[in-house]
C-alpha positions as CSV (number, residue, x, y, z in Angstrom):
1,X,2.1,23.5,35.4
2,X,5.4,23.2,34.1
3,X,5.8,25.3,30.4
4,X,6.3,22.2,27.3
5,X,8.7,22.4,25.0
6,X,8.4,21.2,21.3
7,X,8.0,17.5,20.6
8,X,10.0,17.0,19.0
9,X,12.8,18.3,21.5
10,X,11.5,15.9,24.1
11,X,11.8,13.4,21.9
12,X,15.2,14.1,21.5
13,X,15.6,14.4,25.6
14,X,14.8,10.8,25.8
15,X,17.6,10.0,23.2
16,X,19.6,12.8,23.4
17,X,22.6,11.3,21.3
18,X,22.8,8.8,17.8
19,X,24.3,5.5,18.2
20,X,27.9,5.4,18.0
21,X,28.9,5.5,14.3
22,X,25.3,6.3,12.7
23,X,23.8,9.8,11.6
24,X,23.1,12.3,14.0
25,X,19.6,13.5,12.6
26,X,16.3,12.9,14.5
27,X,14.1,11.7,12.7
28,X,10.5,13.1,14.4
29,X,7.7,10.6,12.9
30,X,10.1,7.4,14.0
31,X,11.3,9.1,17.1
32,X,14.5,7.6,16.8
33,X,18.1,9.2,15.4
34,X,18.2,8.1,11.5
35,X,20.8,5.2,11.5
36,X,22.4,5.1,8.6
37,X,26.2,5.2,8.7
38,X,27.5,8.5,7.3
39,X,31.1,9.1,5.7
40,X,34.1,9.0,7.8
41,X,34.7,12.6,9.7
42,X,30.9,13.3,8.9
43,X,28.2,13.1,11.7
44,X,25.4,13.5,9.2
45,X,24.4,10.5,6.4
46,X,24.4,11.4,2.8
47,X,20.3,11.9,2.9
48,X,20.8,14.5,5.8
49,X,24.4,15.9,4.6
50,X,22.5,19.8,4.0
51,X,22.4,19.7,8.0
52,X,25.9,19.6,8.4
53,X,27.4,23.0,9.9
54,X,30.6,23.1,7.5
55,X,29.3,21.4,4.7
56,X,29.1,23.7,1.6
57,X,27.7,21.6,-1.0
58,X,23.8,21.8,-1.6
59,X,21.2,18.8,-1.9
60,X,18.3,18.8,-4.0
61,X,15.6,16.5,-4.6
62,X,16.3,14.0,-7.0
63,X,13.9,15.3,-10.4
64,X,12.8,11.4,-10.9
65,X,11.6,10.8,-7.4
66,X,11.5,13.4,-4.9
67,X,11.6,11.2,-2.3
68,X,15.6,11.1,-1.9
69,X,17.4,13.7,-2.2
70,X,20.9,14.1,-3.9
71,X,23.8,16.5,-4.1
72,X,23.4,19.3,-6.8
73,X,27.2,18.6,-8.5
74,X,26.8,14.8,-8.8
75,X,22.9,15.0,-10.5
76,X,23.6,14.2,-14.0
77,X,25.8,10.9,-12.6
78,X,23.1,10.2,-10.1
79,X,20.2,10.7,-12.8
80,X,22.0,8.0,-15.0
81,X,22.1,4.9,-12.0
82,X,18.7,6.2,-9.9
83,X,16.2,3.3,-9.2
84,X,13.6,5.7,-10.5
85,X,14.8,5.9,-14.0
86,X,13.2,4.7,-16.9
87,X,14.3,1.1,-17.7
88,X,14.6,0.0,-21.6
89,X,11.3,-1.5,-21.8
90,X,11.6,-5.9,-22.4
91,X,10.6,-7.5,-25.2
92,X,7.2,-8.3,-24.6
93,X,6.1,-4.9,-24.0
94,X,4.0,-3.4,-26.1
95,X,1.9,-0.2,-25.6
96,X,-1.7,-0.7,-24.7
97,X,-1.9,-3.7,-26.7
98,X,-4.6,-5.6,-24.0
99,X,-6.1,-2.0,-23.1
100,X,-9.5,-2.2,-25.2
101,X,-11.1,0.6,-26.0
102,X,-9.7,2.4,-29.0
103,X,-12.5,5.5,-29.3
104,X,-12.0,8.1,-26.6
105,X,-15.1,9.7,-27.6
106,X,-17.1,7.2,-25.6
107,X,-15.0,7.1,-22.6
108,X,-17.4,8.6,-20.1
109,X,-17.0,12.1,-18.5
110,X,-16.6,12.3,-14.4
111,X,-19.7,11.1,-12.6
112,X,-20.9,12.2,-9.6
113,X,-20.5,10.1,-6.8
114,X,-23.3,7.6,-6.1
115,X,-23.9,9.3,-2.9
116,X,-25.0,12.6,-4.6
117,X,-27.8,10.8,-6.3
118,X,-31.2,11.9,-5.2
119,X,-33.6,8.7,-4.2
120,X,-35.5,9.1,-7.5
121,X,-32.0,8.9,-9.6
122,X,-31.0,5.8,-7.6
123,X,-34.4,3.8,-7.6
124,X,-33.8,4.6,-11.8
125,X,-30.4,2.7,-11.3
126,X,-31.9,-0.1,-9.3
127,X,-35.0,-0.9,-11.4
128,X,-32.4,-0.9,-14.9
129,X,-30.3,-3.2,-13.2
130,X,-33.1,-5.7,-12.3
131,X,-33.9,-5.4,-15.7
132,X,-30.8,-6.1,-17.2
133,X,-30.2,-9.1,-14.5
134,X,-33.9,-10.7,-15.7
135,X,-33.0,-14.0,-16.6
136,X,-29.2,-14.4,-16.0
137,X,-28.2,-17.1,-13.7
138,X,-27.7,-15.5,-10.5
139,X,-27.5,-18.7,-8.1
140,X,-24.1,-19.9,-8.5
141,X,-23.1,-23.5,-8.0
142,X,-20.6,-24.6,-5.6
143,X,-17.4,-26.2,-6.5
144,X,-15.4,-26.2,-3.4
145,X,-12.6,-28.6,-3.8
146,X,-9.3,-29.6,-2.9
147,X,-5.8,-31.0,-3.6
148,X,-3.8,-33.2,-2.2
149,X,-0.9,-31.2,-3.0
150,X,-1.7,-29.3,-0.1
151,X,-3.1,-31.8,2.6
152,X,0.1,-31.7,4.4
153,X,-0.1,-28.0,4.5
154,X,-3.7,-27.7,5.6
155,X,-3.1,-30.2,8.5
156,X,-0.2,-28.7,9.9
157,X,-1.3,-26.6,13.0
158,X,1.9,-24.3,12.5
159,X,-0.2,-22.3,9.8
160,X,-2.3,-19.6,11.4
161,X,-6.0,-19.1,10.6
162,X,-4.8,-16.3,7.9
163,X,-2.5,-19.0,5.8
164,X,-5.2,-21.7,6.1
165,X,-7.8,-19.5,4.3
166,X,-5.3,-19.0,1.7
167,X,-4.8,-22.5,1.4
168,X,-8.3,-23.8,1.5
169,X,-8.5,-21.1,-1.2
170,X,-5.5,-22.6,-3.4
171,X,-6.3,-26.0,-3.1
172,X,-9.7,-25.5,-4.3
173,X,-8.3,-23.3,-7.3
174,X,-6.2,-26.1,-7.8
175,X,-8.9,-29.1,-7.3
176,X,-10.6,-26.5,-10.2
177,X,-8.1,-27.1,-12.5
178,X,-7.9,-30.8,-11.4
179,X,-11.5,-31.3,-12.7
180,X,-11.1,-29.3,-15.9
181,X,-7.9,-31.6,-16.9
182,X,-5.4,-28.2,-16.9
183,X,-2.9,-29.7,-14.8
184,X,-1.0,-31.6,-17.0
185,X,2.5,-31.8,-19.1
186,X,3.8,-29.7,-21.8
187,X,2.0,-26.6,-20.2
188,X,3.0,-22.7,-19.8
189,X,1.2,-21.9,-16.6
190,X,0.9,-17.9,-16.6
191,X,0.2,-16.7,-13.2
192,X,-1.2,-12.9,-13.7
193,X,-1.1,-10.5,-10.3
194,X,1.7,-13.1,-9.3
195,X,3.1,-11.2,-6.3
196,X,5.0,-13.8,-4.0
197,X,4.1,-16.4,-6.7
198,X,2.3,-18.9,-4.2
199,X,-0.6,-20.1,-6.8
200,X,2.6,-21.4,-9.0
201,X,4.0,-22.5,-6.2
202,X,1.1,-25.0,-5.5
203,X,0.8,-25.8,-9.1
204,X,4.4,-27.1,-9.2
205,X,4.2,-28.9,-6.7
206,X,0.8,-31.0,-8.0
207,X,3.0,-31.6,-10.6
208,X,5.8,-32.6,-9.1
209,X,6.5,-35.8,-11.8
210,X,5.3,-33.7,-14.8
211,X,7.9,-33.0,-17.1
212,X,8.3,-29.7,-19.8
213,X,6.2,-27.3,-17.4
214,X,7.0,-23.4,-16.8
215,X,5.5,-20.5,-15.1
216,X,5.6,-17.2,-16.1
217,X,4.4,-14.9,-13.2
218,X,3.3,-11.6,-14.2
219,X,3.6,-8.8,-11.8
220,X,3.8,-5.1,-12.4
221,X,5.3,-4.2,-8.6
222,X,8.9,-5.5,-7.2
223,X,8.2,-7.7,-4.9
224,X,10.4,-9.3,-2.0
225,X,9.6,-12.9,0.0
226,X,8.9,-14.4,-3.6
227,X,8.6,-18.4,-3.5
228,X,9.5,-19.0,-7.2
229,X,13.2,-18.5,-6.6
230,X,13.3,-21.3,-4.2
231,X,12.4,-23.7,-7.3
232,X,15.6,-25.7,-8.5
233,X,14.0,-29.0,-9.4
234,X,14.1,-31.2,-12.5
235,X,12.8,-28.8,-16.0
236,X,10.5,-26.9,-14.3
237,X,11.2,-23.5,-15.0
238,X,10.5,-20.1,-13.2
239,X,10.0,-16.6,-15.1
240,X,9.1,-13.2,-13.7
241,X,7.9,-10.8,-16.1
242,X,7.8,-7.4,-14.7
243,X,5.1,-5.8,-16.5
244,X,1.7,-4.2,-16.6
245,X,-0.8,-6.6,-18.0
246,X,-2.1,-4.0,-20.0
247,X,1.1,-4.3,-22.2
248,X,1.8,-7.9,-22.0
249,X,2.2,-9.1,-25.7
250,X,3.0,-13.4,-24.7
251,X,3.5,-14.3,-27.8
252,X,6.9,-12.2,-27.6
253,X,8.2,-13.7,-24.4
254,X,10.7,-15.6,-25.6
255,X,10.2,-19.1,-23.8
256,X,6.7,-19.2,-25.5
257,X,8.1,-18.1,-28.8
258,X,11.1,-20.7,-28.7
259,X,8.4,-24.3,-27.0
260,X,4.8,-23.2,-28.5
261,X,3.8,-24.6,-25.3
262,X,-0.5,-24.2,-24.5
263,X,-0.8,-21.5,-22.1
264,X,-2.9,-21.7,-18.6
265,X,-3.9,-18.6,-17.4
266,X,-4.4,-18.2,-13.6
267,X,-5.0,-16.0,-10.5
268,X,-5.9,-15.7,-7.2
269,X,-8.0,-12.0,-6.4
270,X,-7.4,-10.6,-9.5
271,X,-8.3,-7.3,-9.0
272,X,-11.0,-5.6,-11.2
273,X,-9.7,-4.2,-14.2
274,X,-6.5,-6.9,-14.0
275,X,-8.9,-9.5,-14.9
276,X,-10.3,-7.7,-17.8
277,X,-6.8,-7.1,-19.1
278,X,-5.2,-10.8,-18.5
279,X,-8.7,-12.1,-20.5
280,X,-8.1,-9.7,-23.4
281,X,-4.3,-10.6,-23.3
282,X,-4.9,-14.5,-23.2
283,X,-8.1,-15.1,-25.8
284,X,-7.6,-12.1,-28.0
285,X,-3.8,-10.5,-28.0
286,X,-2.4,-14.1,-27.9
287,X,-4.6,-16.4,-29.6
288,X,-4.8,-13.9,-32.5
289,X,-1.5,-13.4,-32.9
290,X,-0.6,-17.4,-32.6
291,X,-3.6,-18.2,-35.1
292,X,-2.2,-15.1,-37.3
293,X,1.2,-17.0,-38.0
294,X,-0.2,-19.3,-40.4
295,X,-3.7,-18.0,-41.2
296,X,-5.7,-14.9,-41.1
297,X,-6.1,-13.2,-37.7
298,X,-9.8,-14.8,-37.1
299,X,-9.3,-16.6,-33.9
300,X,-12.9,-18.3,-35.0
301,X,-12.0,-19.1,-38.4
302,X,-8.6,-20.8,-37.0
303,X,-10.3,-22.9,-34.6
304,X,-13.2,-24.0,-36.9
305,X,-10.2,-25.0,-39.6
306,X,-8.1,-26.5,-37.5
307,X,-11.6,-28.8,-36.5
308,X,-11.8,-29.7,-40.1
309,X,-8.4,-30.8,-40.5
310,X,-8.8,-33.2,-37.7
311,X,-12.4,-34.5,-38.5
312,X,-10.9,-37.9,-36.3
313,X,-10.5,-36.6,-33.0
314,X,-13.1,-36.8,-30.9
315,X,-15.2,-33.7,-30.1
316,X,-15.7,-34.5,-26.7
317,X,-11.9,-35.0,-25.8
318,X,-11.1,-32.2,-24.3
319,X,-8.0,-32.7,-23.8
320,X,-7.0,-33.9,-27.3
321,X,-9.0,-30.8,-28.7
322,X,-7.2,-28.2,-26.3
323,X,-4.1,-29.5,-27.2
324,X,-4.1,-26.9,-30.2
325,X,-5.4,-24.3,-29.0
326,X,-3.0,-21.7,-27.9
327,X,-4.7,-21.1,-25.0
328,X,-5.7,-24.3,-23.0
329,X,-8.0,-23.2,-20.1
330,X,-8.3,-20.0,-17.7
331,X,-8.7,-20.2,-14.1
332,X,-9.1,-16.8,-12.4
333,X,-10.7,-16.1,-9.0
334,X,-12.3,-13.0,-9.0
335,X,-12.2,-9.9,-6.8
336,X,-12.6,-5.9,-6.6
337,X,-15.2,-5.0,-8.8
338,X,-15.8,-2.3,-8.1
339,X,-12.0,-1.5,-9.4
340,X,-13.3,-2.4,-13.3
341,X,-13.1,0.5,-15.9
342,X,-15.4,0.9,-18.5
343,X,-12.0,1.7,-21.0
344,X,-10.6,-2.1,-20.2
345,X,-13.9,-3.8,-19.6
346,X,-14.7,-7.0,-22.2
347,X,-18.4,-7.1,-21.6
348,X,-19.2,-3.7,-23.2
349,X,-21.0,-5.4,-26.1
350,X,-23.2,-7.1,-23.6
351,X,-23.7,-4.1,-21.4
352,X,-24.9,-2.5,-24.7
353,X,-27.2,-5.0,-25.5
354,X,-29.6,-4.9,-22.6
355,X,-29.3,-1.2,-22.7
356,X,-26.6,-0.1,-20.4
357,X,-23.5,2.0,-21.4
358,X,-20.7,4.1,-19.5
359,X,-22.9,5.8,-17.1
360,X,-24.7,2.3,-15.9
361,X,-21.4,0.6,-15.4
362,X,-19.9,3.6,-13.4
363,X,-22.5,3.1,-10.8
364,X,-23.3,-0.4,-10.8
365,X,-19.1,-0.4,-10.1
366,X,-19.5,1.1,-7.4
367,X,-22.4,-0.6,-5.6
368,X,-21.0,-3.6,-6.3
369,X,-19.0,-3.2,-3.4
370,X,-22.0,-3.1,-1.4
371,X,-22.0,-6.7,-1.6
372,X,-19.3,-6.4,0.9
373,X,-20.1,-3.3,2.9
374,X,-22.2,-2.3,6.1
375,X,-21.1,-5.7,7.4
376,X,-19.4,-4.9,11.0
377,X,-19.2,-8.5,12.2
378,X,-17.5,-10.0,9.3
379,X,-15.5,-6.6,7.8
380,X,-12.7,-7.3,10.4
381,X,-12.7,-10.9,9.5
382,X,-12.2,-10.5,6.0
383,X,-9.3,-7.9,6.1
384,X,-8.0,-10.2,8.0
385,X,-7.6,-13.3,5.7
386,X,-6.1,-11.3,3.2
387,X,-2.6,-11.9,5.0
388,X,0.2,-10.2,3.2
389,X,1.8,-13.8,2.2
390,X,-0.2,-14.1,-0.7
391,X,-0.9,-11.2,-3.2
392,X,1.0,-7.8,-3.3
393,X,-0.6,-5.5,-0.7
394,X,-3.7,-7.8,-0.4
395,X,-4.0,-6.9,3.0
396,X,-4.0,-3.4,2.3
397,X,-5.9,-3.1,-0.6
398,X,-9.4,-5.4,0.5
399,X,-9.0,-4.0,4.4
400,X,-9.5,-0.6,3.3
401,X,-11.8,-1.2,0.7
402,X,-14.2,-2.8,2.8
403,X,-14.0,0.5,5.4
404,X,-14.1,2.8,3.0
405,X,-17.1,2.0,1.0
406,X,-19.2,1.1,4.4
407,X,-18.6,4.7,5.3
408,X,-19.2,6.0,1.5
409,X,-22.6,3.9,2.0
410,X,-23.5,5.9,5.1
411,X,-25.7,8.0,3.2
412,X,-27.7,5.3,2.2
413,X,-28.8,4.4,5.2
414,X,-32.7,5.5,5.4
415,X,-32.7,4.9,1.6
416,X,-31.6,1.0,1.6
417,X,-31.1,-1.8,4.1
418,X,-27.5,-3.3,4.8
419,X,-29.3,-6.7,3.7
420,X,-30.4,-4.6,0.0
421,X,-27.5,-2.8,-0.6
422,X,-25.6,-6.7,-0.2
423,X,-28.3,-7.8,-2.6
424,X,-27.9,-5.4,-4.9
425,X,-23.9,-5.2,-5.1
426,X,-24.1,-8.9,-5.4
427,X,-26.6,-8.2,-8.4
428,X,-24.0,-5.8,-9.9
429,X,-21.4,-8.0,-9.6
430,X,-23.1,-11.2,-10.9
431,X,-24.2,-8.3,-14.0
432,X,-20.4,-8.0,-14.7
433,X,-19.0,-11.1,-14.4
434,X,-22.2,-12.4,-17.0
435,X,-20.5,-9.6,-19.3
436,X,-16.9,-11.6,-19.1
437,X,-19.0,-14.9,-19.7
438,X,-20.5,-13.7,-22.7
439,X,-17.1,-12.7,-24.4
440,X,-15.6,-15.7,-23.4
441,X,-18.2,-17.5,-25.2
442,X,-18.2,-15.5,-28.2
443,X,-14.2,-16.1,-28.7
444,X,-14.9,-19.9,-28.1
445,X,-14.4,-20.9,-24.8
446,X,-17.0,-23.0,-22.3
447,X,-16.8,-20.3,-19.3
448,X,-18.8,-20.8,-15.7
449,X,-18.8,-19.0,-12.7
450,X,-18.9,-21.3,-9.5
451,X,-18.0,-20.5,-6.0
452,X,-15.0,-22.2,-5.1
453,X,-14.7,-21.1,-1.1
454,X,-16.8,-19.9,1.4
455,X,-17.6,-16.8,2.2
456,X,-16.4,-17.4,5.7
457,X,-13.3,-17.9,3.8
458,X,-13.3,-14.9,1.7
459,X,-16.1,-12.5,0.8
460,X,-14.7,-12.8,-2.4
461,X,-15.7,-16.0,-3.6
462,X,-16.4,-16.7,-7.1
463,X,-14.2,-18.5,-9.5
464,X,-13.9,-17.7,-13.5
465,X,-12.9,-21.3,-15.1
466,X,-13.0,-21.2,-19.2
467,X,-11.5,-24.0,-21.5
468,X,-11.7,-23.9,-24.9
469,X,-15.2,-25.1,-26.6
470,X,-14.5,-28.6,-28.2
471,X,-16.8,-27.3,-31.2
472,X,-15.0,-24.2,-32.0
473,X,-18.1,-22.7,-32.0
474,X,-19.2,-19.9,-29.5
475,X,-22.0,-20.9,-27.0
476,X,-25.2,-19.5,-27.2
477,X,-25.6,-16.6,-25.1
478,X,-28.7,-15.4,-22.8
C-alpha cells in the first residue's frame, strides 16, 4: 500500500493553487484556499499576512476577540473601530433593573446533576412535587385559533411544512390577542426575543387600517433576514432595541416616553429565564415607574385610585379599564424551562409557600425537560419545526436540547418510564408556569395558561395571556 501523506497536503493536491486574485492560504477544516482578496503585491490576506515569507511585521490576536487577529503596530487604532468593543450603552439601559433577586446569600450553591441522585433522593423529589402540584389546574384548555391576517399565508402551498407550523403558531397567537381585545389603536406592541421580527410582522399586518401603532422588538443578538425593515406604510413604526431584557428599563425608550402609548407585550418561544425577565420588566419595572410619576410607587395602590376616580366606567369594559393601565395585556408563548434560574424567577414566593426553595427548582428545572425527552419518533420532528425563519437560533437551540437531555435521561432508564419521566416534566413545568400565574395575579392582572397549538405542531405548546384585572384587585390564588 502506497505511504499517505498529511491531509491536509492532499487536500491541497486536489487544489493545488488559490483563485486568481484571492489569498493563498489553505484553509484545512473548509478544504478550500481562504478567498479573501489580499493587498496588491501580497499573495497572503490581511488575516493570514504572518505567513508571508518577506513580511516583517507581526500579527497578534486582537485582546477584545481572539478570534481575528491584527497587526501588533496598528492595535491601539484597531482597538478603537473593532466590532468587539464596548459600545456606549443606549438610554434604556439600565443595570440589572428586571434581574430579581437582590440577596446573594440565597442564590443556591452548584447541585449535582439529577443523574447522580440515588433512587431514594429522586423518589424524595417526585413525591414533593406531587405535593406541591395537589390541587393546581393541571388540564389546560385549548384555545387554538386563528387569523385571517394569515389565511393567505397558510393556503399558499409555496410554504414548507416548517413555515406552516410557524404560521399556524402565529395566527393562533394572534387569534389570542384577537379574543382578549389587544389588537387595537393607540398601542406600543413590544415584541421580546424579536429575532427576525415575524410575530410583529403579523401583528401589523392585522392591523393594517389601525392608526398610532409601533413595535419595539427587543433582541439582545444582531440579527440578519429581519422583516421589520421592510415596513414603510402609513404611521406604523418599527424600533429595534438591542438589549438584554434583563436591563430593559421601557419607560426610558424614548418613543414611550414622548406618546404614553399602553404597552403589549408579546413573544413567540420565549425561552426560560427571558420570560421571567420580560414579565418583571413589563408589570413591575414599567408599571412602577409609570404609576411612580404622579403617585407613590405602589402599582396596587395606583390602580385601585385610578378605579375610584372613574367610579363611571364600567368594571367589566375591558377595554375602557385597560386603557390606563400602562401595561394593556401580555401574550407570551412559553418555551425552555428547563433554561429558568432561580436568581430571575417571579414565582419564588410561591415556590416558598408550598415548601420548595432553590434546591427543588434546580431539579424540577431540569426534569421538566423530560416532558420532551426519550421521545425518538417525534424528537426529529420537533427540531424540525423550529426552522431558523422565526427566532434567533431556534433551530439550534430546541434540536439540541431535545438530544441532549434524552441522553442525560439515559440513566433513568430502569428507574422511570419514558411515559413518567413525560408525566413528570410536564408536572414540573405546569409547577412553574402556576408560579408566573400567581405573580401575575398578585400585581393585578387576570393571567391563564391555554394551549394554543398542537403538540404535533410544537412540543412546546402553552400560551401565557394576562390583561389587566378590571377590579384592580389581585385574584385569589390557590
Amino acid at each position: 500500500m502506497a505511504a499517505q501523506g498529511p491531509p491536509g497536503a492532499a487536500m491541497a493536491m486536489a487544489a493545488p493553487e488559490p483563485q486568481p486574485g484571492r489569498c493563498a492560504h489553505f484553509v484545512l477544516r473548509k478544504k478550500r484556499f481562504c478567498r479573501m482578496i489580499p493587498a496588491p503585491g501580497r499573495r497572503f490576506c490581511g488575516e493570514h499576512g504572518h505567513e508571508e515569507e518577506q513580511n516583517d511585521r507581526k500579527r497578534i490576536p486582537c485582546p477584545l476577540d481572539p478570534k481575528h487577529t491584527v497587526y501588533e503596530d496598528q492595535l491601539q487604532k484597531h482597538l478603537k473601530k473593532c466590532n468587539s468593543r464596548e459600545k456606549p450603552k443606549p438610554v434604556y439601559f439600565v443595570q440589572d433593573i428586571n434581574a430579581g433577586l437582590k440577596d446573594v446569600s440565597e442564590i443556591p450553591e452548584k447541585q449535582v446533576p439529577l443523574s447522580s441522585l440515588s433512587i431514594e433522593e429522586l423518589q424524595n423529589l417526585i413525591t414533593r412535587l406531587k405535593k406541591a402540584s395537589n390541587g393546581l389546574e393541571l388540564h389546560l384548555k385549548e384555545q387554538i385559533l386563528s387569523h385571517q391576517a394569515l389565511q393567505e399565508a397558510l393556503s399558499d402551498p409555496k410554504n414548507g411544512e416548517s413555515a406552516f407550523k410557524h404560521l399556524r403558531q402565529q395566527a393562533s397567537i394572534l387569534g389570542n390577542m384577537e379574543r382578549l381585545h389587544l389588537l387595537g389603536p393607540g398601542r406600543c406592541f413590544v415584541e421580546f426575543g424579536a429575532g427576525r421580527g415575524k410575530l410583529s410582522h403579523w401583528v401589523d399586518i392585522a392591523l393594517e387600517n389601525v392608526e398610532s401603532v409601533q413595535f419595539l422588538l427587543v433582541e439582545r443578538a444582531t440579527t440578519r433576514f429581519k422583516v421589520d425593515g421592510k415596513h414603510k406604510r402609513r404611521d406604523s413604526i418599527f424600533e429595534r432595541l438591542q438589549v438584554d431584557i434583563q436591563h430593559l428599563c421601557l419607560n426610558k425608550v424614548p418613543i414611550l416616553e414622548k406618546k404614553k402609548l399602553p404597552v403589549v407585550g408579546i413573544g413567540k418561544h420565549l425561552c426560560g429565564a427571558a420570560t421571567d425577565l420580560a414579565l418583571r420588566c413589563l408589570v413591575e419595572s414599567y408599571t412602577t415607574c409609570c404609576d411612580g410619576k404622579d403617585e407613590e410607587p405602589a402599582p396596587k395602590r395606583c390602580r385601585a385610585a385610578q378605579t375610584e376616580v372613574a367610579p363611571h366606567k364600567s368594571a367589566g369594559n375591558e377595554s375602557t379599564t385597560e386603557d390606563h393601565k400602562p401595561v394593556a395585556g401580555i401574550v407570551i408563548a412559553l418555551c425552555c424551562h428547563h433554561k429558568c434560574d432561580w436568581t430571575h424567577y417571579v414565582g419564588r414566593e410561591f415556590f416558598k409557600s408550598v415548601g420548595l426553595g432553590p434546591v427543588e427548582f434546580h431539579y424540577f428545572q431540569r426534569m421538566s425537560s423530560w416532558a420532551t425527552c426519550g421521545m425518538q419518533e417525534t424528537t426529529g420532528k420537533a427540531s424540525t419545526s423550529e426552522d431558523s425563519e422565526d427566532q434567533t437560533n431556534d433551530t439550534e437551540e430546541h434540536g439540541h436540547t431535545l438530544s441532549s437531555t434524552a441522553s442525560g435521561s439515559d440513566t433513568l432508564q430502569g428507574t422511570l418510564s419514558v411515559e413518567e419521566r413525560k408525566e413528570l416534566g410536564c408536572l414540573c413545568k405546569r409547577l412553574i408556569d402556576h408560579g408566573r400565574i400567581e405573580y401575575l395575579q398578585q400585581q393585578g392582572y387576570k393571567a391563564a395558561l391555554q394551549y394554543y397549538t398542537e403538540a404535533a405542531v410544537s412540543l412546546e405548546n402553552v400560551l401565557l395571556t394576562a390583561v389587566p384585572n378590571p377590579s384592580g384587585i389581585p385574584e385569589p390564588t390557590i
